[in-house]
N, C-alpha and C positions, 0 to 999 in steps of 0.2 A: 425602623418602626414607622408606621405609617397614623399619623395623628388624624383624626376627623374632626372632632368635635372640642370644644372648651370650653364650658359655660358658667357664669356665674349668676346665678337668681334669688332672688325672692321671692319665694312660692306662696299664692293664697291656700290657706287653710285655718282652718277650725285655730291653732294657737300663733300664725305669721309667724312660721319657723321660718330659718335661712338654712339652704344649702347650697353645696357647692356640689358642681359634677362636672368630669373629665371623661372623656373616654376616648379608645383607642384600638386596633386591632393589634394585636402581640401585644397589648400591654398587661404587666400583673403589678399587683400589690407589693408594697414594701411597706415594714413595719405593722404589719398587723398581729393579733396575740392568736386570733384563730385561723388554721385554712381548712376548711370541709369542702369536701369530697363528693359525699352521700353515696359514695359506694357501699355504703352498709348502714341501713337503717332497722336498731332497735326494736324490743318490743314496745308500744305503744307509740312507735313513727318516731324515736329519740334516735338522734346519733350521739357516736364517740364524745362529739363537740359539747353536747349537752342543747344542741339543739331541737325542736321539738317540729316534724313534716308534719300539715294534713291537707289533703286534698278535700274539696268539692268542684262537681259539675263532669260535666261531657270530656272520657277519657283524659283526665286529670289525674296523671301517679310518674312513678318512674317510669323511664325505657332505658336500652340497655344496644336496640338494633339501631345503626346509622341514620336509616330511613326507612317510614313507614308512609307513603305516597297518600299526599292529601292532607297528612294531618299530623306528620312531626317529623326534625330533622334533627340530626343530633350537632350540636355547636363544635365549633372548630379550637384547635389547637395549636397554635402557631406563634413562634419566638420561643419554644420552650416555655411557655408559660404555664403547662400542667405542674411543673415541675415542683414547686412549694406545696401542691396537694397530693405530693405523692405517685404523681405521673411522667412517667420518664418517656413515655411513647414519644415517637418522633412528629413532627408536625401534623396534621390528617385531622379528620371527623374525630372527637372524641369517640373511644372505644373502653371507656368504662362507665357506670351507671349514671345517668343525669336525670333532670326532674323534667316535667315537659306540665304545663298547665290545660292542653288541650282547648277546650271551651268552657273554661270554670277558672278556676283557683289556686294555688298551693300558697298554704301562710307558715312561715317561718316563726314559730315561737322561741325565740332567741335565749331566755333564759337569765337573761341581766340586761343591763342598759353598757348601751354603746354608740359612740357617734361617728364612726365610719363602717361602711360597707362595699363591699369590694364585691362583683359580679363577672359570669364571663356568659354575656349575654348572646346568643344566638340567631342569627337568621332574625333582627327584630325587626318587625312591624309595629306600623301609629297605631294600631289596634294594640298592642301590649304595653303594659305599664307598673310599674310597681308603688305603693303605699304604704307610707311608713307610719307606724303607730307609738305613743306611750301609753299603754294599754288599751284600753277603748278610745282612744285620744286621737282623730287623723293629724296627723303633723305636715305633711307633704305628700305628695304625689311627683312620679317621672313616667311617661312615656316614650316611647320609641322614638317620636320627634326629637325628643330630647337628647338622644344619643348618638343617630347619626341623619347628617342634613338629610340626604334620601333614604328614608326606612321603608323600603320593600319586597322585606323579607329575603331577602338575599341567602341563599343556602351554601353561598361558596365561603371560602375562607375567607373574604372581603366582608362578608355581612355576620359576621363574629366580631367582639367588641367585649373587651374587659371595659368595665365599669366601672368606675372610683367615687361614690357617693359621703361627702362629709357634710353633717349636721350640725347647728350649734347646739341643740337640743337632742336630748340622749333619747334615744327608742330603742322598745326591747321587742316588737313585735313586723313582720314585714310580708304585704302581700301582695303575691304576683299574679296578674290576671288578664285573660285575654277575652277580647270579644266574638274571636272567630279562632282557625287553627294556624298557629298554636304559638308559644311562649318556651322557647328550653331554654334551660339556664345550668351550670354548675359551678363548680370550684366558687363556692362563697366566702370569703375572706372580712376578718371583724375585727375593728379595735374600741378600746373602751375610751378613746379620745381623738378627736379628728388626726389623719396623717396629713403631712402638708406635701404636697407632690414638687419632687425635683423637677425645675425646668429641662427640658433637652440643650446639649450646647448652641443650638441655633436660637434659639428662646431666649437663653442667658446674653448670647448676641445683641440680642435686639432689646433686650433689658437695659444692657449697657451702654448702646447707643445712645436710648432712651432719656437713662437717668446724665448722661454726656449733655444732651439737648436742654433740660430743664437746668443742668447747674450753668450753661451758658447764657439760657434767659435770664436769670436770678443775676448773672454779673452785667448781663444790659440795663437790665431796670436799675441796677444800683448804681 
């Protein structure tokens, strides 16, 4: 699994919420209570999940083709990570229905409050971003910066990125928005309380080391 990104911030906004974000190419979510899909959205843009799609602005909806040149690419699938949404396809382009924001919008009405989100973000660009709400409330904001060090739109399997966003503060609303083309995204993953992400064993390594080196200083100073 190939790590890019690990960030921990304090993000300005309207209430100085904190979040946490990870992300990763092949990575997916553990322990979440929902995984959507959006292979099938409801009458009135509700899915299965109790989620609620709506789109505004310039070709902003589902797609369902790979690519559509110029203006959306469909995100990648890799590690088996469709796998908890129902997707058994083998590594490739996703080849089931994803959202694509185009040059507008797509706002996730959640349906309850929850403080992780889980994304399998696409081809991102510093032009795309997502905002998190408690109702009318902005809480935080994440851009493509935010995800991976060079976001430039990368349409191969490298510029796909599960997303791991944990909040201290619950939001029940979430929107995705680009300023040029485009923003795809699927397999959304939600829990009603931050998950706390497993180190990899290289990570716990250096953990260990880590906490080695500090209880050695603590017995020099004594």
């Amino acid at each position: 699994m190939k790590y890019a990104f690990a960030v921990a911030a304090m993000l300005a906004s309207t209430s100085a919420s904190a979040a946490v974000i990870s992300s990763s190419v092949g990575g997916v979510p553990v322990g979440a209570n929902i995984y959507e899909s959006f292979d099938a959205i409801g009458p009135g843009g509700t899915t299965a999940s109790g989620i609620t799609v709506s789109f505004a602005g310039t070709d902003a909806g589902t797609a369902s083709l790979p690519n559509v040149g110029g203006k959306y690419a469909a995100p990648y699938i890799s590690g088996g990570n469709g796998t908890l949404f129902g997707n058994a396809q083998a590594d490739g382009q996703d080849a089931t229905q994803y959202l694509t924001t185009g040059i507008g919008t797509v706002t996730l009405d959640l349906g309850d409050d929850h403080q992780y989100f889980g994304i399998l973000w696409g081809s991102v660009d510093t032009y795309n971003s997502l905002a998190f709400y408690a109702g009318d409330t902005l809480l935080f904001t994440y851009s493509g910066s935010d995800v991976a060090a060079i976001a430039n739109g990368d349409q191969g399997a490298a510029g796909t990125y599960y997303v791991n966003i944990n909040s201290d503060t619950a939001f029940n609303k979430v929107v995705a928005s680009s300023s040029g083309y485009a923003f795809e995204f699927d397999n959304v993953a939600l829990a009603y309380k931050p998950i706390t992400d497993v180190p990899e064993p290289g990570a716990l390594a250096l953990f260990g080391l880590g906490a080695i080196g500090l209880v050695a200083a603590r017995r020099r100073k004594a």
